[in-house]
Biopython code that builds the backbone (N, CA, C, O; Angstrom):
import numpy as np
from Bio.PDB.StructureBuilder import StructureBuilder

atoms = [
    (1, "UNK", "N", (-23.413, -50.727, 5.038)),
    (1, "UNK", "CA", (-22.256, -50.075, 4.448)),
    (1, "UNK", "C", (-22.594, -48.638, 4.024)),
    (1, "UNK", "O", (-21.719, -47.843, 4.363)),
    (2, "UNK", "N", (-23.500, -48.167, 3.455)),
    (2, "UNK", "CA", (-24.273, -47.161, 3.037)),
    (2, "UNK", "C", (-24.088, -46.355, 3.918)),
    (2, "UNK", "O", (-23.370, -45.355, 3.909)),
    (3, "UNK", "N", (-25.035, -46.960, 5.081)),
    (3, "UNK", "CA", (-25.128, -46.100, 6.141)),
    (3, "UNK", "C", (-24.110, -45.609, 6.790)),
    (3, "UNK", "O", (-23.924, -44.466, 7.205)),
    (4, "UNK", "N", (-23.349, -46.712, 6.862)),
    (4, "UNK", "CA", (-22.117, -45.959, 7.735)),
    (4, "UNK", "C", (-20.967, -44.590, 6.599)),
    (4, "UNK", "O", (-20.355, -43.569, 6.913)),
    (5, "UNK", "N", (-21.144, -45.210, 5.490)),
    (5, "UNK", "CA", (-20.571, -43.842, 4.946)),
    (5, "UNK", "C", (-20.778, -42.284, 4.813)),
    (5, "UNK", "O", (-20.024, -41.312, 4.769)),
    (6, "UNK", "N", (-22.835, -42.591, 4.749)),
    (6, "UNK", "CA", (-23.459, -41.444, 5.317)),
    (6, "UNK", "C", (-23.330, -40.745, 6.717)),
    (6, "UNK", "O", (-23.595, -39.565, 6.950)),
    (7, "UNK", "N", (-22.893, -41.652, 7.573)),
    (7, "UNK", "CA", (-22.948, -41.108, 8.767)),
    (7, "UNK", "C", (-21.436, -40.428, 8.872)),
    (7, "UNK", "O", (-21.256, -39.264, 9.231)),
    (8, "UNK", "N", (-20.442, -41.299, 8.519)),
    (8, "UNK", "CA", (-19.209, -40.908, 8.007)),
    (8, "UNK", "C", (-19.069, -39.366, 7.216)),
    (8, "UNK", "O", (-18.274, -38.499, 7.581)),
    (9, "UNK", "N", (-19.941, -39.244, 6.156)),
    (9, "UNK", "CA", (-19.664, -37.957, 5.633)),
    (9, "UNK", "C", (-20.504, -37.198, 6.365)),
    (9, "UNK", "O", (-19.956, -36.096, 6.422)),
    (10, "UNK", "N", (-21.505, -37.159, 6.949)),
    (10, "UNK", "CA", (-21.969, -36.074, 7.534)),
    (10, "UNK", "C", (-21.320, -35.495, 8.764)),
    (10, "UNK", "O", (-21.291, -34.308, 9.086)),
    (11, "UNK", "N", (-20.750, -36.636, 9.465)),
    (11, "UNK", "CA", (-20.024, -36.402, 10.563)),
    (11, "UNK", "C", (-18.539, -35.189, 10.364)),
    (11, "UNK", "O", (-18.071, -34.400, 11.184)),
    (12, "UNK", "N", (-18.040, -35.554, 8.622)),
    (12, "UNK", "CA", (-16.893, -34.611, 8.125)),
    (12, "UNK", "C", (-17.857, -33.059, 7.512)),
    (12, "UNK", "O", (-17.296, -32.038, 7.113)),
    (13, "UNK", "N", (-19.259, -33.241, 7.578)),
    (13, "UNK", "CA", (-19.027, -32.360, 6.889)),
    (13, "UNK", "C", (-19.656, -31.488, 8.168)),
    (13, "UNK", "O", (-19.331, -30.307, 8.047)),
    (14, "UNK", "N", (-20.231, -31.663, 9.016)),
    (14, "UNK", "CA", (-20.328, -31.207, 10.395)),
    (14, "UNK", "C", (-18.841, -30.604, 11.119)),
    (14, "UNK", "O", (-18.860, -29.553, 11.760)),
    (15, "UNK", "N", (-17.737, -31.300, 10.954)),
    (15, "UNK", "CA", (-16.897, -30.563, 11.497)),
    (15, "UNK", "C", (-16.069, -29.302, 10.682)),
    (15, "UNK", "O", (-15.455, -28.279, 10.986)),
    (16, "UNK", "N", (-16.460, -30.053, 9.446)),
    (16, "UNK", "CA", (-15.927, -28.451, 8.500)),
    (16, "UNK", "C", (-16.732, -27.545, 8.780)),
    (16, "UNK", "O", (-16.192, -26.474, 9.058)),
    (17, "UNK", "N", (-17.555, -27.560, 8.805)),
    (17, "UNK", "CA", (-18.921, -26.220, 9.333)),
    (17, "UNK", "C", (-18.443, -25.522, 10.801)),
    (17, "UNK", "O", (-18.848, -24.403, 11.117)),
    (18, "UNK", "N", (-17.502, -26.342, 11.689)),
    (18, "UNK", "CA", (-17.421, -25.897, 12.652)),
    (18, "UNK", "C", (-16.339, -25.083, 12.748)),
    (18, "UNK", "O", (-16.356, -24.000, 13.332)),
    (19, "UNK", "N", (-15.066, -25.722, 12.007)),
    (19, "UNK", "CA", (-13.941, -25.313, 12.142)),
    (19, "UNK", "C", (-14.378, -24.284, 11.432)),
    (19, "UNK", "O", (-14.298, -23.285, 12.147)),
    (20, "UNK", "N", (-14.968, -23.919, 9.968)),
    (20, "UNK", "CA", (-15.430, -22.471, 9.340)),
    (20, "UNK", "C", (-15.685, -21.509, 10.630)),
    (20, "UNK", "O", (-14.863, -20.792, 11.202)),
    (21, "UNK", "N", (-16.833, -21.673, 10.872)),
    (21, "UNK", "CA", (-17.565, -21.356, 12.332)),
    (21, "UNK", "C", (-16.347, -20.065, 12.926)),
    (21, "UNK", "O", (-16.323, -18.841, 12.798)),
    (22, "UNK", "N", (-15.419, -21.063, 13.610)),
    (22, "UNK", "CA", (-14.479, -20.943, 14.691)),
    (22, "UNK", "C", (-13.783, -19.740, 13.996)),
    (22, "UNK", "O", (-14.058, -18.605, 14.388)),
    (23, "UNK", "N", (-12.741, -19.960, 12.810)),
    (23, "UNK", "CA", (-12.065, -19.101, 12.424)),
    (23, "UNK", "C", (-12.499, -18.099, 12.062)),
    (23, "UNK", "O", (-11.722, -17.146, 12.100)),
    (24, "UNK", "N", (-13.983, -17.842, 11.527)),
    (24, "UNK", "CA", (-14.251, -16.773, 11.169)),
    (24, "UNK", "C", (-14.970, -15.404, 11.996)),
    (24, "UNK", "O", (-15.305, -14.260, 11.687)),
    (25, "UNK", "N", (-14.987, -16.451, 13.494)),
    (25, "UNK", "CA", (-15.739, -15.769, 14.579)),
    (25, "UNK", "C", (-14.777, -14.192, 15.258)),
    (25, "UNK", "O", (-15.439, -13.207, 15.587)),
    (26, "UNK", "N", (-13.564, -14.183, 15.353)),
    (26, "UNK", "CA", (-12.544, -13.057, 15.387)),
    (26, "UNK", "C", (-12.366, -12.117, 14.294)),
    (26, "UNK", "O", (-12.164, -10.903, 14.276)),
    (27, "UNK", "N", (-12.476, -12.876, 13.512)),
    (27, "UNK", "CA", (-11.900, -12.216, 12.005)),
    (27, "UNK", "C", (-11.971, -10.769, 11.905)),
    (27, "UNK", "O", (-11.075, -9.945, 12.091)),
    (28, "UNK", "N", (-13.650, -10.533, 11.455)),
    (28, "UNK", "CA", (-14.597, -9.343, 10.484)),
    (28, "UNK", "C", (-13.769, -7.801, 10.993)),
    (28, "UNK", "O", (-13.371, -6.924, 10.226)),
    (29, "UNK", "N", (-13.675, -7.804, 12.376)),
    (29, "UNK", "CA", (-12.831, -6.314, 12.561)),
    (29, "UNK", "C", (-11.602, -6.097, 11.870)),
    (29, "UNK", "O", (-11.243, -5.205, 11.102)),
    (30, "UNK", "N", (-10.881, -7.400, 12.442)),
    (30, "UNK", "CA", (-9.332, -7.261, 11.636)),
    (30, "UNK", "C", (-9.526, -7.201, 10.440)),
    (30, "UNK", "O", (-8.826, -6.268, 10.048)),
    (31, "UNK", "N", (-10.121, -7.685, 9.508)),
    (31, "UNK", "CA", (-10.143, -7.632, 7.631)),
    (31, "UNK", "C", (-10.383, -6.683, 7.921)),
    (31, "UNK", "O", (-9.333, -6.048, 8.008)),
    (32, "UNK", "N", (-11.555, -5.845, 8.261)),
    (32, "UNK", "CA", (-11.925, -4.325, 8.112)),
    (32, "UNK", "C", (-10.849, -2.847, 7.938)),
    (32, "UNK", "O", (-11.004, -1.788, 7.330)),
    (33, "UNK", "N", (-9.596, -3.463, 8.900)),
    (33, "UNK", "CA", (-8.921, -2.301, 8.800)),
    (33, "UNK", "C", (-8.117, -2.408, 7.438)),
    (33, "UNK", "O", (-7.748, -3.443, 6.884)),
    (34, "UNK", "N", (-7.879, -0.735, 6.914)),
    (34, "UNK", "CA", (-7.278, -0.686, 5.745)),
    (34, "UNK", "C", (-6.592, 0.295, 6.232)),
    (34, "UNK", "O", (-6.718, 0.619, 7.413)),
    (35, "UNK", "N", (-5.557, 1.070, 5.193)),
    (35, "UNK", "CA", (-5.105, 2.058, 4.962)),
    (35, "UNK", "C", (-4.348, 2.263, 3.685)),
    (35, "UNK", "O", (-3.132, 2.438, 3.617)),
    (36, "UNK", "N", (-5.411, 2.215, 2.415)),
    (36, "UNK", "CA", (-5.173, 2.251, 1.444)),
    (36, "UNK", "C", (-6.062, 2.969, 0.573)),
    (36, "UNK", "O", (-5.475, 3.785, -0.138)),
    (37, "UNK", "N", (-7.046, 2.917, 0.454)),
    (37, "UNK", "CA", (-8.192, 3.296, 0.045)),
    (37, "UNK", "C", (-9.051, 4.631, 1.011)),
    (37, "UNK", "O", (-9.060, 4.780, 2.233)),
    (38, "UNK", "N", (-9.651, 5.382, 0.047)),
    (38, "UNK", "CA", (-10.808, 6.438, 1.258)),
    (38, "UNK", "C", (-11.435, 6.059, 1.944)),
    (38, "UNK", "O", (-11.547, 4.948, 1.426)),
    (39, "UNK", "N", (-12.164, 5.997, 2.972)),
    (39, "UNK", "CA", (-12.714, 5.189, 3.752)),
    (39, "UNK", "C", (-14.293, 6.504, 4.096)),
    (39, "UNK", "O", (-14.308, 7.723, 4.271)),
    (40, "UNK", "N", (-15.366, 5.480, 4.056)),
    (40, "UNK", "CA", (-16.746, 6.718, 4.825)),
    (40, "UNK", "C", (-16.733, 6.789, 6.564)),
    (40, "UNK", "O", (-16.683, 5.934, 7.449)),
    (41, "UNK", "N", (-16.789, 7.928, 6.543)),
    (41, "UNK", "CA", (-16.917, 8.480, 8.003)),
    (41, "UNK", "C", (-18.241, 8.030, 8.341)),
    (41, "UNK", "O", (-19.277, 8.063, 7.677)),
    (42, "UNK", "N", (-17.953, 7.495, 9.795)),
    (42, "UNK", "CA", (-19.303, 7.197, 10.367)),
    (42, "UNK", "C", (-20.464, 8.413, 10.479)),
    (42, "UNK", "O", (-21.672, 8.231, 10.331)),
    (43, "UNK", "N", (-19.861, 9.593, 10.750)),
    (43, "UNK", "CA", (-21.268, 10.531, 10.668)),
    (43, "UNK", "C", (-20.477, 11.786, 9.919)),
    (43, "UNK", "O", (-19.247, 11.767, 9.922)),
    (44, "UNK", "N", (-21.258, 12.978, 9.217)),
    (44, "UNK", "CA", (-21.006, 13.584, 8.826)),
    (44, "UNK", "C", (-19.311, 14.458, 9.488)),
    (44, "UNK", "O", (-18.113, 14.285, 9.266)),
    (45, "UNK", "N", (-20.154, 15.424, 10.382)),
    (45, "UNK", "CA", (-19.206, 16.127, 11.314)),
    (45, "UNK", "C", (-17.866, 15.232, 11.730)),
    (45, "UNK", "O", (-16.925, 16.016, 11.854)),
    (46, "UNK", "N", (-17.555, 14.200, 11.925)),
    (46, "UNK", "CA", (-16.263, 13.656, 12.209)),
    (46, "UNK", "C", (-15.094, 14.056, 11.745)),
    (46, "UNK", "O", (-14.914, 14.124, 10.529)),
    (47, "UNK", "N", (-13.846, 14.473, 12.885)),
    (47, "UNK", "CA", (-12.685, 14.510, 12.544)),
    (47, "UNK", "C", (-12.351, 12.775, 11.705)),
    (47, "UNK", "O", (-12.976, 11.752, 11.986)),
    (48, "UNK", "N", (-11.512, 12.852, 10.938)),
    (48, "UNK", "CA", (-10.361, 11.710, 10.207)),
    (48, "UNK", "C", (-9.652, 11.252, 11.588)),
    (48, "UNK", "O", (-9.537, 12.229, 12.328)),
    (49, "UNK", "N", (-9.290, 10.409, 11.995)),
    (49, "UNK", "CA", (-8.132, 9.643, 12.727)),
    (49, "UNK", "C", (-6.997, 10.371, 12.254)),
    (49, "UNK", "O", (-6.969, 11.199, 11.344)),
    (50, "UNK", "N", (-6.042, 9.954, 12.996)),
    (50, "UNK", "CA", (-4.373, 10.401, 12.857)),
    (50, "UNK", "C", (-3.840, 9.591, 11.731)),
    (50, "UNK", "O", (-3.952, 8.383, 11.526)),
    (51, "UNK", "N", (-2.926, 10.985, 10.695)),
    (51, "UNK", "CA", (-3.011, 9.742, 9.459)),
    (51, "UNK", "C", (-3.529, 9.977, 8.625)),
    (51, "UNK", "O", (-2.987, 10.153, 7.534)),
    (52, "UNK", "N", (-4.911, 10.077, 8.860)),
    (52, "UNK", "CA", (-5.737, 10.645, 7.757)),
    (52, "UNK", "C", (-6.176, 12.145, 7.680)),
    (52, "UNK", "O", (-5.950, 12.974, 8.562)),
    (53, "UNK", "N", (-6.962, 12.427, 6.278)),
    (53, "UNK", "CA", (-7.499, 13.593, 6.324)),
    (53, "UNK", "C", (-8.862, 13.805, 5.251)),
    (53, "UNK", "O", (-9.022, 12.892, 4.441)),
    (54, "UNK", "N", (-9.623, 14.700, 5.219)),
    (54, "UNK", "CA", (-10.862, 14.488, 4.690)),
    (54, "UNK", "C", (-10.332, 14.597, 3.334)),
    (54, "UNK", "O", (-9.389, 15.354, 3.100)),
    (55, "UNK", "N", (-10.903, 13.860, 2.394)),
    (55, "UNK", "CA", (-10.726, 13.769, 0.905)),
    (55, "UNK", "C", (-11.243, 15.148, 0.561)),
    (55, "UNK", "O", (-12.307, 15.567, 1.015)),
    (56, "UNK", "N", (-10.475, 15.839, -0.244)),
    (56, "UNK", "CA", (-10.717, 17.154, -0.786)),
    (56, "UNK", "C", (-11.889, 16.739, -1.759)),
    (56, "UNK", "O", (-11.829, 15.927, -2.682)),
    (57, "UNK", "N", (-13.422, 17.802, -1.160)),
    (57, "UNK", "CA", (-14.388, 17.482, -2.475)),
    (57, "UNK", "C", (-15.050, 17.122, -1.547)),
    (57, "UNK", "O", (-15.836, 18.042, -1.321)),
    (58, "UNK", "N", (-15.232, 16.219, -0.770)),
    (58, "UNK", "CA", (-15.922, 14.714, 0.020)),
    (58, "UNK", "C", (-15.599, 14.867, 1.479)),
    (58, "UNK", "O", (-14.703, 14.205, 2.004)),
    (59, "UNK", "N", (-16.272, 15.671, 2.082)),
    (59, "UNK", "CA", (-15.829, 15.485, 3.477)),
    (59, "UNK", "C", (-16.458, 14.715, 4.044)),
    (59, "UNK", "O", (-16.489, 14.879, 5.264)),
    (60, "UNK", "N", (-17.205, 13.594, 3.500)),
    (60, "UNK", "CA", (-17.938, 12.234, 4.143)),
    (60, "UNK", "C", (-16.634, 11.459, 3.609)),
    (60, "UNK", "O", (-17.047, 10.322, 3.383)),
    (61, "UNK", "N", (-15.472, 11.502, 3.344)),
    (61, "UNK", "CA", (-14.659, 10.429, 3.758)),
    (61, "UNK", "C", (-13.181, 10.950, 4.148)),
    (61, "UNK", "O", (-12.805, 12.120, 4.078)),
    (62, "UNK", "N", (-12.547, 10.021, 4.503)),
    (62, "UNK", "CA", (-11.167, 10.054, 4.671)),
    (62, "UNK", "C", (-10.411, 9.204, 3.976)),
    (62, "UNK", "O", (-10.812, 8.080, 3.677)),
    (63, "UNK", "N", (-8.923, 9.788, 3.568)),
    (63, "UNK", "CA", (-8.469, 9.410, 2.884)),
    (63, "UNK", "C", (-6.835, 8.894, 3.396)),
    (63, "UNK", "O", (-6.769, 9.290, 4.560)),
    (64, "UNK", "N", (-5.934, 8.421, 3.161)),
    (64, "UNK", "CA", (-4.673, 8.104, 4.148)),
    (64, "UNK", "C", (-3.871, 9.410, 4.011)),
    (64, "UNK", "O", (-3.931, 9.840, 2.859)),
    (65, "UNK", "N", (-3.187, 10.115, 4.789)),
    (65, "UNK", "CA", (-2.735, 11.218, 4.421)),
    (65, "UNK", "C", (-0.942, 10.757, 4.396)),
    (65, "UNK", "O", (-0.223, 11.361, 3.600)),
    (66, "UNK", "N", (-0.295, 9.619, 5.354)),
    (66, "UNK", "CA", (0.808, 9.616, 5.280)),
    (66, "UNK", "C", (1.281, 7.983, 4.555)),
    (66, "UNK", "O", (0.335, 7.258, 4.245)),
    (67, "UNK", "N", (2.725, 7.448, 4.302)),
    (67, "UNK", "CA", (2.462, 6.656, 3.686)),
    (67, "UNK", "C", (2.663, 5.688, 4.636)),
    (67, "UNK", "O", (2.847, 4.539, 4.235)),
    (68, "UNK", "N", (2.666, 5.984, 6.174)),
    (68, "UNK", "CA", (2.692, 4.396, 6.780)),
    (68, "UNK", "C", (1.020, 5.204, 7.591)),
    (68, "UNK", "O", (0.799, 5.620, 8.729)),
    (69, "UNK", "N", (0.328, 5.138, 6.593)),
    (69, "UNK", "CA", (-1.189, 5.803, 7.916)),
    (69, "UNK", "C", (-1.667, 4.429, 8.729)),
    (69, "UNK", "O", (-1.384, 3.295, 8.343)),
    (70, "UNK", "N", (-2.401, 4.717, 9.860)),
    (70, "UNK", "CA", (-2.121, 3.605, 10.433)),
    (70, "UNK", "C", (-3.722, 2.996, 9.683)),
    (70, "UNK", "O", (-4.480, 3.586, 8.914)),
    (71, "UNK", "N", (-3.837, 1.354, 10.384)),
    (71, "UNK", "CA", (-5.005, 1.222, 9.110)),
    (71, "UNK", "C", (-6.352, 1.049, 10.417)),
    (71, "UNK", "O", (-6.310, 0.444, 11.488)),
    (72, "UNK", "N", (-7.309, 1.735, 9.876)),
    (72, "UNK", "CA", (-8.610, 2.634, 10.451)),
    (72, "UNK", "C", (-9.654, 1.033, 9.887)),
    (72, "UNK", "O", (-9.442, 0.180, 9.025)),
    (73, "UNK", "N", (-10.831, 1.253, 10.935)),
    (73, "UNK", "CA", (-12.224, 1.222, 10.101)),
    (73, "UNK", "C", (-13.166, 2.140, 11.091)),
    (73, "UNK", "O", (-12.818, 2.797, 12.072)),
    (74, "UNK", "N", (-14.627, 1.950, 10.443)),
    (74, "UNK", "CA", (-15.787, 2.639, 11.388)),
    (74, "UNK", "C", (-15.992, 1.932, 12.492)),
    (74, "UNK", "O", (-15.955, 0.736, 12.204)),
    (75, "UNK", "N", (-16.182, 2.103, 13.575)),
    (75, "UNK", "CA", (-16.240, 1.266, 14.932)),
    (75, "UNK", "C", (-17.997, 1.354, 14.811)),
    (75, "UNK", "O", (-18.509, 2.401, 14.414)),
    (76, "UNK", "N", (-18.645, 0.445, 15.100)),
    (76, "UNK", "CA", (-20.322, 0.099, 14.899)),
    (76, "UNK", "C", (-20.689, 0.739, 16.458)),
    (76, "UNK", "O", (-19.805, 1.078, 17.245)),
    (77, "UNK", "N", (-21.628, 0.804, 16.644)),
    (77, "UNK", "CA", (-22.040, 1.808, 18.118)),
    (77, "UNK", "C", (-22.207, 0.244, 19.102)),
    (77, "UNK", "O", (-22.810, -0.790, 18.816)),
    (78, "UNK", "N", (-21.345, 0.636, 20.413)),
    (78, "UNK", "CA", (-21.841, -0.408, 21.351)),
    (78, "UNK", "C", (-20.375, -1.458, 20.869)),
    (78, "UNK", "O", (-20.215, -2.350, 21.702)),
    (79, "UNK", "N", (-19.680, -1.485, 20.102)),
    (79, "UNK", "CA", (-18.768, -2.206, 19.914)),
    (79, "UNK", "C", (-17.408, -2.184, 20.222)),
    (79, "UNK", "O", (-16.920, -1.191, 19.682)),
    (80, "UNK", "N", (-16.610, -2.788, 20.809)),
    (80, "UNK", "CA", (-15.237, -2.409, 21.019)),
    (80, "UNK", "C", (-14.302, -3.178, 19.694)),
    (80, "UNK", "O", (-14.735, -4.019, 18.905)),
    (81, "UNK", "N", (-13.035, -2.646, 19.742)),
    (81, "UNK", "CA", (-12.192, -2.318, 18.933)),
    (81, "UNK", "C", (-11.519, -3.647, 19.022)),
    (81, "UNK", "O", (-11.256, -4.275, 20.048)),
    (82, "UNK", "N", (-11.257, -4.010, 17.640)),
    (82, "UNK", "CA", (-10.435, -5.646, 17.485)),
    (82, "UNK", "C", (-9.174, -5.569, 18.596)),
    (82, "UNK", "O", (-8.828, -4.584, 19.248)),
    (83, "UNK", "N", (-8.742, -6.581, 18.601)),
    (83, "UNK", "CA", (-7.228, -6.732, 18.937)),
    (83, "UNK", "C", (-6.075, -5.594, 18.303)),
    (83, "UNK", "O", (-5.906, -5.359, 17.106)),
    (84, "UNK", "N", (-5.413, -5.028, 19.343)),
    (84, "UNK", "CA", (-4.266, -4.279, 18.211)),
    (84, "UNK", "C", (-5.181, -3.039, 17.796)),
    (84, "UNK", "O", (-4.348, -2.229, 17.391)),
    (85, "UNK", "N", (-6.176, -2.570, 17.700)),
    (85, "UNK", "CA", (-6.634, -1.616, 17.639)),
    (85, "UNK", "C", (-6.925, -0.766, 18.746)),
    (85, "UNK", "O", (-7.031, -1.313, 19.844)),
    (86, "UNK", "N", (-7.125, 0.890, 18.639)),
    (86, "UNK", "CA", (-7.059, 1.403, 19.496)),
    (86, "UNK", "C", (-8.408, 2.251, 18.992)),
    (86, "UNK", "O", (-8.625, 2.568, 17.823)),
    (87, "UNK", "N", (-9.288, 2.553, 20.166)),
    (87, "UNK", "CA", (-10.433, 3.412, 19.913)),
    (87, "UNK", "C", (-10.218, 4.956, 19.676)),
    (87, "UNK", "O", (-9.624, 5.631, 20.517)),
    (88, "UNK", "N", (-10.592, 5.365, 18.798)),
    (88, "UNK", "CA", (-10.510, 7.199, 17.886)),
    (88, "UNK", "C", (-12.098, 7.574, 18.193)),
    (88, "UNK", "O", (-13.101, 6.910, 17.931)),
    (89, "UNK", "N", (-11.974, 8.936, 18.874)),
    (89, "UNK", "CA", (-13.030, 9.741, 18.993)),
    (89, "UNK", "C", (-14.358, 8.840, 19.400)),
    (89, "UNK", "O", (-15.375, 9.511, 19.581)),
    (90, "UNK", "N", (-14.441, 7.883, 19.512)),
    (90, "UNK", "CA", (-15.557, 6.769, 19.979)),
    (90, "UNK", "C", (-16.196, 6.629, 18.744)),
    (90, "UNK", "O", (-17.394, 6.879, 18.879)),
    (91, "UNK", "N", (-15.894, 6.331, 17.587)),
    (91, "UNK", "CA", (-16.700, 6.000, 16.317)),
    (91, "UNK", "C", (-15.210, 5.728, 15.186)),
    (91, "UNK", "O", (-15.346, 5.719, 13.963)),
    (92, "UNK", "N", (-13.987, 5.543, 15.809)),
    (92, "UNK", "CA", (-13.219, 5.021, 14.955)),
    (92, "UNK", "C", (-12.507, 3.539, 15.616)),
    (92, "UNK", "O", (-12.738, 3.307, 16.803)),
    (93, "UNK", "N", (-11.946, 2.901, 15.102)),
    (93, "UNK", "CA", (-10.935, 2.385, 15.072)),
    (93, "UNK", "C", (-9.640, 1.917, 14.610)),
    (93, "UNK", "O", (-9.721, 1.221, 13.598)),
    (94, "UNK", "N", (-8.011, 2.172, 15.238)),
    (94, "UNK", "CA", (-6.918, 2.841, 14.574)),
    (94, "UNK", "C", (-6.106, 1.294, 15.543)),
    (94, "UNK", "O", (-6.293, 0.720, 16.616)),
    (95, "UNK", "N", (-5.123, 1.163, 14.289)),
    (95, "UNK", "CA", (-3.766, 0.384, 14.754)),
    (95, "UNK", "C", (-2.973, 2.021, 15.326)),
    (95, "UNK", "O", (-1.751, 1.910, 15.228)),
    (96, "UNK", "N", (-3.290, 3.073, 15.731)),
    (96, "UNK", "CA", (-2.279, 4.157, 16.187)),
    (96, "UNK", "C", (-2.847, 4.472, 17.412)),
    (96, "UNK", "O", (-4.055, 4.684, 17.514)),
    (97, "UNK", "N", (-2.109, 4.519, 18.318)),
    (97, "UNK", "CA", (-2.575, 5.187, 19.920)),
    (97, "UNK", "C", (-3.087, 6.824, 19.467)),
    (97, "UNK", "O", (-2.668, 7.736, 18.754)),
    (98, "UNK", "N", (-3.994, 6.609, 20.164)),
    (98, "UNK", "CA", (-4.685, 7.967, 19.950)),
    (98, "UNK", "C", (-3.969, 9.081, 21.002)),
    (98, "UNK", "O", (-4.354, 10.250, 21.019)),
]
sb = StructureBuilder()
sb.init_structure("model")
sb.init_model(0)
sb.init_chain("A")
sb.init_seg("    ")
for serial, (resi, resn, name, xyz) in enumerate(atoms, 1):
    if name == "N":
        sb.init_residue(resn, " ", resi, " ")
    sb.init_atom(name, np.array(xyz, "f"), 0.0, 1.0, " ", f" {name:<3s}", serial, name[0])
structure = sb.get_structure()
């Protein structure tokens, strides 16, 4: 009886690990985009995306310049752009056609 309950819960807790797994495997780009907050530019010299503009003071970030800006993150090198996103200057990524 023991046993089979052990095997029973491990078997549930094996598939919660998976289903975690699964959903969170798409995710990390999409959470990433915002357009609310300043955001850091991937390298110094970078134009802002469309939308945005360099935070006065701080030209290591950008800030939303309009109130529907579209929502941005840093694109990682070697990586393409979530779903619904569109690639900016090759080191951004924008919900706005470039």
């Amino acid at each position: 009886m023991k046993l089979r309950l052990a095997i029973g819960l491990g078997g549930l807790h094996l598939s919660l690990l998976s289903a975690l797994a699964f959903a969170s495997m798409g995710a990390p780009a999409m959470a990433q985009g915002q357009n609310e907050a300043a955001v850091k530019k991937p390298s110094g010299g970078v134009a802002c995306p469309s939308g945005w503009r360099s935070v006065p003071g701080n030209t290591s970030m950008c800030e939303p310049h309009e109130s529907k800006a579209p929502l941005i993150y840093a694109k990682k090198d070697k990586e393409t752009c979530a779903d619904g996103y569109y690639e900016v200057y090759r080191l951004w990524c924008s919900t706005r056609r470039p």
